[in-house]
Phi, psi and omega in degrees: 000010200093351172245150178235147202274123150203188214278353167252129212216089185315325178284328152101033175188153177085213203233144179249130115296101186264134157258185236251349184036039143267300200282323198190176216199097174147205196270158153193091176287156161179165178201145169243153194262132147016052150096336201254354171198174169193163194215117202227151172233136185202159194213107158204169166212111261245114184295332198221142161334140179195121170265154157202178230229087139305137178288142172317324218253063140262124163239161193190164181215146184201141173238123208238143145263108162259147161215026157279322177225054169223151204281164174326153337274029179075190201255182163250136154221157171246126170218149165197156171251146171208023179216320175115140150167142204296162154221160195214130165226149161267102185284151207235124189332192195019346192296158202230140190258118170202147186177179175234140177224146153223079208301123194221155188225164183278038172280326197293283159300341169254287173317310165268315195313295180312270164018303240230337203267144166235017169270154171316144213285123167238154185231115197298320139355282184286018180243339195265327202299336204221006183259312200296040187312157172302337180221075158213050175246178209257129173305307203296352168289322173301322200284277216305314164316314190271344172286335174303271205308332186254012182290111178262348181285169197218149189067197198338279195318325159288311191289287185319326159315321210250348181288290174310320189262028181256329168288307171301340175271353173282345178309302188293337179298268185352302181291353186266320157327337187245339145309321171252356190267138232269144190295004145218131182331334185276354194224317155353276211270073260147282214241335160298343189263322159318323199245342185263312163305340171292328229244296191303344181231023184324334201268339179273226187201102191261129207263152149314299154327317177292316215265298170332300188288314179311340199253335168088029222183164184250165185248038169271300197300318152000288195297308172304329162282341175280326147283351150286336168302303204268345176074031166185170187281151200293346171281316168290343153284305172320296183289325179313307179283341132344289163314328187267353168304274204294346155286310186323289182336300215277350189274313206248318215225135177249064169282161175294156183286331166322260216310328174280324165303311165326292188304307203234022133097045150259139169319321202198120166352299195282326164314296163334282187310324181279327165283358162266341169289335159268020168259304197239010148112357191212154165301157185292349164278306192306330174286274272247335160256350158302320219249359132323315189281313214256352185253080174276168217243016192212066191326327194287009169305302216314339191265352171290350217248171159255134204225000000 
């Protein structure tokens, strides 16, 4: 990506990076506990076309704070491998990288957890496959992340920090997993084919009667499970991916808010405008210019900024 190692190092522990302001221009932190998890923070941006290379043989399960193309305190996003396979992207001159991570590979989570535990064993996977969506998470996972991400202390007392709440977040995943999840298998893989139709036809005008036949359920019991799987109503799901769509649009793309309301089927601009303001707190111009400002276009900004 462009970075080079060097001796200033704000956090006063773990490994710094700078970048090289040919491939890119900003930060890349990180630090690991004994081979099984890590935690990393970065502000970059990519000066030039730059592919880069997962290795095949890596697996992992990891929970992210983005903040490149969001306004504070940023998104939850969830990825995990569990079987390996090279993947390759090409990054596009400006894309610009910025997030808090915390990383776990499975020695950690399937092994030492079993190992180390003496309550029954849960694998944190299958609580990540179908709950960790970009807008489903549990406030106490935004809190541990963000607690992360706003940690001013530096050496020891930070690296322990980071220790500590890497472990608790994985507590709240596992626990948020057990709050929702519905207490017979079948209504799992149910209400997972539910949230997989949604999430694929969000932009259309989604019937009940569809969703009802998709789930194999009546449609009390639907609604009720659906707000213990997902923490909201099958309607208040609907709109967050709508919503959460159209900050993607206005942040990366300068299409119109007509035009971005059309696309995921509201009638009308102000209709648009108003459910995203009773979603994220601000109109769809004031986010698309908050979020110019907080996305800077001049990376060597970053030791300015607070990090």
């Amino acid at each position: 990506m462009g970075m080079l190692s060097t001796d200033y190092n704000p956090f006063s522990f773990g490994e710094y990076y700078s970048g090289d302001n040919i491939t890119s221009n900003g930060f890349f932190w990180y630090m690991t506990y004994e081979n099984l998890f890590s935690v990393s923070r970065c502000d970059f941006t990519f000066l030039r076309p730059t592919p880069m290379t997962m290795a095949d043989e890596f697996l992992y399960l990891a929970l992210r704070l983005d903040y490149a193309t969001h306004l504070p305190p940023g998104k939850i996003l969830g990825f995990f491998e569990e079987r390996g396979g090279q993947a390759s992207v090409v990054m596009p001159a400006g894309r610009r990288v910025a997030y808090t991570e915390v990383l776990f590979v499975p020695e950690f989570y399937k092994d030492k957890l079993g190992s180390s535990l003496t309550s029954p064993g849960h694998d944190p996977i299958n609580m990540l496959k179908n709950m960790g969506r970009e807008h489903n998470w549990s406030s106490e996972i935004i809190k541990v992340l963000t607690d992360i991400y706003r940690c001013d202390m530096k050496g020891m007392s930070a690296e322990l920090y980071c220790i500590g709440k890497s472990y608790e977040l994985l507590s709240e995943l596992i626990e948020m997993g057990n709050r929702r999840l519905p207490q017979k298998p079948g209504d799992y893989d149910d209400i997972a084919r539910v949230i997989d139709y949604i999430d694929t036809h969000f932009k259309e005008n989604i019937r009940q009667e569809t969703l009802v036949r998709i789930a194999h359920m009546s449609p009390t019991k639907l609604k009720n499970l659906f707000r213990s799987f997902s923490g909201s109503t099958i309607t208040e799901y609907i709109l967050s991916r709508k919503i959460d769509f159209a900050g993607h649009q206005l942040a990366e793309t300068d299409d119109s808010i007509e035009d971005i309301a059309g696309i995921i089927g509201f009638k009308t601009p102000t209709g648009f405008a108003t459910s995203f303001k009773k979603l994220t707190g601000i109109s769809p111009t004031e986010y698309r210019k908050q979020i110019k400002y907080n996305c800077v276009n001049n990376p060597s900004q970053i030791h300015d900024l607070d990090i």
